[in-house]
C-alpha positions in Angstrom: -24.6 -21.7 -34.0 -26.1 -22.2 -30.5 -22.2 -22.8 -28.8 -20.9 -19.4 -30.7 -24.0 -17.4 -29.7 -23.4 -19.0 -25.9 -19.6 -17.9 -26.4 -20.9 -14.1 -27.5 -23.3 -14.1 -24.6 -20.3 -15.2 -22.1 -18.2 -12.0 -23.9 -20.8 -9.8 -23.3 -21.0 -10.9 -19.3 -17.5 -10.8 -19.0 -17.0 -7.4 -20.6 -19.9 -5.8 -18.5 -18.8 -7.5 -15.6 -15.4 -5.9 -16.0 -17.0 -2.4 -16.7 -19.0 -2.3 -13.5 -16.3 -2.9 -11.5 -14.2 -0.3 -12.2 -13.0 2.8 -10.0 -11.1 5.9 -10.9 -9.3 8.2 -8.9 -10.1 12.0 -8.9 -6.9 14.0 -6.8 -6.2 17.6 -6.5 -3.7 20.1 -5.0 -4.3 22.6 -2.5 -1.9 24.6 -4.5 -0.1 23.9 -8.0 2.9 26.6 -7.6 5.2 26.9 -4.4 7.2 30.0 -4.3 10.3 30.5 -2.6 11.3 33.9 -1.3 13.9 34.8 1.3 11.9 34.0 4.2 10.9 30.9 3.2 11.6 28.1 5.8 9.4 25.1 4.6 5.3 24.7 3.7 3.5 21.8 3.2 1.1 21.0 -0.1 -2.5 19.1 0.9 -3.4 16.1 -1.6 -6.9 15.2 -1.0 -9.0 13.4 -3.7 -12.0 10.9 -4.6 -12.5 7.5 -5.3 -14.9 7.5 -8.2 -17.5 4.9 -9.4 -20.1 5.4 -12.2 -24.0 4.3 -11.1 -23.1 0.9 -12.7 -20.1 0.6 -10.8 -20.5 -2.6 -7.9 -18.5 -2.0 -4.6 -16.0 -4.2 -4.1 -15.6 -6.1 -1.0 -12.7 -5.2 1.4 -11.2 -2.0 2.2 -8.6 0.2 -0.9 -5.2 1.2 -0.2 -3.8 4.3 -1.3 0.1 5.5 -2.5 0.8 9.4 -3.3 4.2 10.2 -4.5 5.4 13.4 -5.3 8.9 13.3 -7.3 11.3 16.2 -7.7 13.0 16.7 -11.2 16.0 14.2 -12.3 19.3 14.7 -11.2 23.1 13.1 -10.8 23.9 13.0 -7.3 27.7 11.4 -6.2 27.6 9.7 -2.9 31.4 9.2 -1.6 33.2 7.8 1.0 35.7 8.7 3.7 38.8 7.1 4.5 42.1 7.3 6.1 45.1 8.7 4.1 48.5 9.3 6.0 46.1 9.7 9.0 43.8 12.0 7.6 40.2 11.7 6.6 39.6 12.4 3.0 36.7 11.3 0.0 37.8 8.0 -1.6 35.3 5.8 -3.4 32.3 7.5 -4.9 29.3 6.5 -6.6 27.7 8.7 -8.9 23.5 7.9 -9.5 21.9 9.1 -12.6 18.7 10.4 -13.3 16.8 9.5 -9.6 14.5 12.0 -8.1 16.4 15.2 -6.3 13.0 14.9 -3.8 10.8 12.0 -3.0 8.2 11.3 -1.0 5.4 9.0 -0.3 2.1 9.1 1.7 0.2 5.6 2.1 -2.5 3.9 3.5 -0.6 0.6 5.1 3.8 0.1 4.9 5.0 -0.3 1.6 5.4 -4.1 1.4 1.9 -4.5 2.7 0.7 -2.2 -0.6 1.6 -5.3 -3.4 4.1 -7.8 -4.6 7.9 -6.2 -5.5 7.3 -6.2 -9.5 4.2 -3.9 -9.1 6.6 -1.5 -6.8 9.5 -1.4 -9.0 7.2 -0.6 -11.7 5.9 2.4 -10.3 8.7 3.4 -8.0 6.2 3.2 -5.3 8.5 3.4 -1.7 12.0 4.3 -1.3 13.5 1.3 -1.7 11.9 0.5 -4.9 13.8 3.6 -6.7 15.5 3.1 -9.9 18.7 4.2 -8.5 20.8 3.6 -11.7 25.0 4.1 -11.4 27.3 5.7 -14.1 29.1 3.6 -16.2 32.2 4.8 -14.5 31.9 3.1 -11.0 34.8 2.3 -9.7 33.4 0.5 -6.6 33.3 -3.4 -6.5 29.9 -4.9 -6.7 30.5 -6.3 -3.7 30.1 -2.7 -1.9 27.4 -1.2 -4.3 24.3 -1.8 -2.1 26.2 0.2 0.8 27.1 3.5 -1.5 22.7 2.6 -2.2 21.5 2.7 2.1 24.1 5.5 2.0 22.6 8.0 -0.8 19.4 6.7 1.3 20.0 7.6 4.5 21.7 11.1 3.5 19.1 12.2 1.7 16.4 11.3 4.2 18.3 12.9 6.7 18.5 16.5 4.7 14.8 16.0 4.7 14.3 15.1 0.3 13.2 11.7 0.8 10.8 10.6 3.1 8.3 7.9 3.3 4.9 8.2 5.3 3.2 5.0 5.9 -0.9 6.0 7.5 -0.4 9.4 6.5 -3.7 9.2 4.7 -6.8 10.0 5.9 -10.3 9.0 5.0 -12.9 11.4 5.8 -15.5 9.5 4.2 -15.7 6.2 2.7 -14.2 7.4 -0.3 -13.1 10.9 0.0 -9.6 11.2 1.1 -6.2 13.9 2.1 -2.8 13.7 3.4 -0.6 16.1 3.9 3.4 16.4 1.8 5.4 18.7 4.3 8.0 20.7 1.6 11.6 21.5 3.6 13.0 24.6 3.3 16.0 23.1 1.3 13.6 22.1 -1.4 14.9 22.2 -4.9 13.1 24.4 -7.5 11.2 22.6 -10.7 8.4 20.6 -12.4 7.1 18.0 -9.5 4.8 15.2 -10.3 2.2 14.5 -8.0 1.6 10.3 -9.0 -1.6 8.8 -6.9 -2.1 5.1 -7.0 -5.4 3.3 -5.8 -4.6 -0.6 -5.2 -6.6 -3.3 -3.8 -5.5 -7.2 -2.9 -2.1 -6.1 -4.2 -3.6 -5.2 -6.9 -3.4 -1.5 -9.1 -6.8 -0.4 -9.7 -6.6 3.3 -11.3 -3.5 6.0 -11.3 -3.3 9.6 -12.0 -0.8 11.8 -12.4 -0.3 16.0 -12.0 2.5 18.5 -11.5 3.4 20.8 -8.9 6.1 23.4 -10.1 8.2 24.6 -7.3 10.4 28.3 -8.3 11.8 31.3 -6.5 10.4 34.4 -6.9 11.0 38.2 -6.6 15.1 39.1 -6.1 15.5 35.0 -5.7 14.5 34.3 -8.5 16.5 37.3 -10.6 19.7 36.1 -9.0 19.3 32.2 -9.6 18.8 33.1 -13.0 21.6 35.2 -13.5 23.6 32.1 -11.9 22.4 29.7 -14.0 21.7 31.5 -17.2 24.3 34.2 -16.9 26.9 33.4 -15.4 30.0 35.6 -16.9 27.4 38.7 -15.9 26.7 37.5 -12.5 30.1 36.8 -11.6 31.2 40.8 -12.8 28.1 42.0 -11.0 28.9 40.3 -7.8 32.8 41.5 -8.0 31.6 45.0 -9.0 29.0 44.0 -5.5 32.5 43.9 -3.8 34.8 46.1 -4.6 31.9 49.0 -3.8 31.4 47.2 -0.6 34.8 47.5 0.1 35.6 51.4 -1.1 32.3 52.6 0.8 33.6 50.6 4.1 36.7 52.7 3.7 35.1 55.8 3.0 33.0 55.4 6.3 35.5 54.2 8.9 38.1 56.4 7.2 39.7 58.3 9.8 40.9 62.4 9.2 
């Protein structure tokens, strides 16, 4: 009797122990909708946040790291490769990646590897080069070769601005409140974003949240991107219809008596 009531009392330290210290995270956008109209060139979106602890909650010792992402909506994306054919340059080998993020980027407290161990990164896709970057079944490249087609896709997309990574781009403005700032290119492709936030510790993953940011064109954008995409047989006569008038009323003008 006395060793299972010492074995309750242990459970009830332990459990206690584990409650008081826990942290949360508590994150929020400075705006949930980007619109896109003719003039846009670009924006940024502000992430600032909280790390939370209940009155029973013990600090911990040492200092918490941070990881934002923010994820653009799934999409296949070929990557190909030049070569020479009777001495000209033309597409040869392509690899075709399904599913990965049309835009990432990250904002963290330290570099990515100094954030945890590789499993806990692949997990949560946390740094560029810990993307699920998963190929078709109809690869044609040598698996000898594949890792270049992956720095490739890489380093095109970073350079059209879609992926980026931003080790210190966090700030602390108290001990626990914090911001950083997710600059949007103007190329930025329109849909449901999620905004992930991980707090970590000792390599360790301590709380996550998770919101959306939607990105869509609006006013005479938005009309004609969904004609394009939804009704496409009707946008195609209106923009022939667009051109023929063009063409009569350029005639009628420069016409000469």
């Amino acid at each position: 009797m006395i060793s299972r009531v010492a074995l309750l009392l242990a459970m009830v330290v332990c459990l206690f122990g584990t409650q008081t210290r826990a942290e949360d995270l508590v994150t929020a956008l400075s705006s949930d909708e980007v619109s896109i109209q003719s003039n846009f060139t670009g924006t940024e979106i502000v992430i600032f946040g909280q790390i939370s602890r209940d009155l029973n909650t013990i600090a911990r010792p040492g200092v918490y790291d941070l990881a934002i992402t923010v994820e653009g909506p799934s999409q296949d994306i070929t990557t190909r490769r030049k070569g020479r054919f009777l001495g000209v340059w033309v597409n040869r080998e392509y690899e075709t990646f399904q599913g990965v993020p049309s835009f990432y980027a990250l904002a963290s407290t330290r570099s990515v590897g100094e954030l945890g161990d590789r499993d806990l990164l692949d997990e949560y896709a946390i740094g560029l080069h810990h993307l699920n970057l998963a190929v078709s079944g109809h690869s044609g490249v040598p698996l000898s070769e594949r890792d270049d087609f992956r720095n490739a896709f890489l380093r095109l997309r970073q350079q059209q601005g879609l992926y980026s990574e931003r080790p210190q781009s966090i700030e602390f403005l108290t001990e626990t409140m914090f911001r950083t700032k997710v600059p949007l290119p103007a190329n930025i492709p329109v849909g449901q974003y999620k905004v992930k936030s991980y707090l970590l510790q000792d390599g360790g993953l301590l709380s996550a949240k998770e919101s959306e940011l939607t990105v869509a064109k609006s006013g005479f954008e938005q009309v004609t991107y969904n004609l394009a995409n939804n009704y496409s047989l009707i946008y195609g006569l209106l923009a022939v219809t667009l051109a023929i008038f063009t063409g009569w009323l350029a005639g009628v003008i420069f016409r000469k008596d």
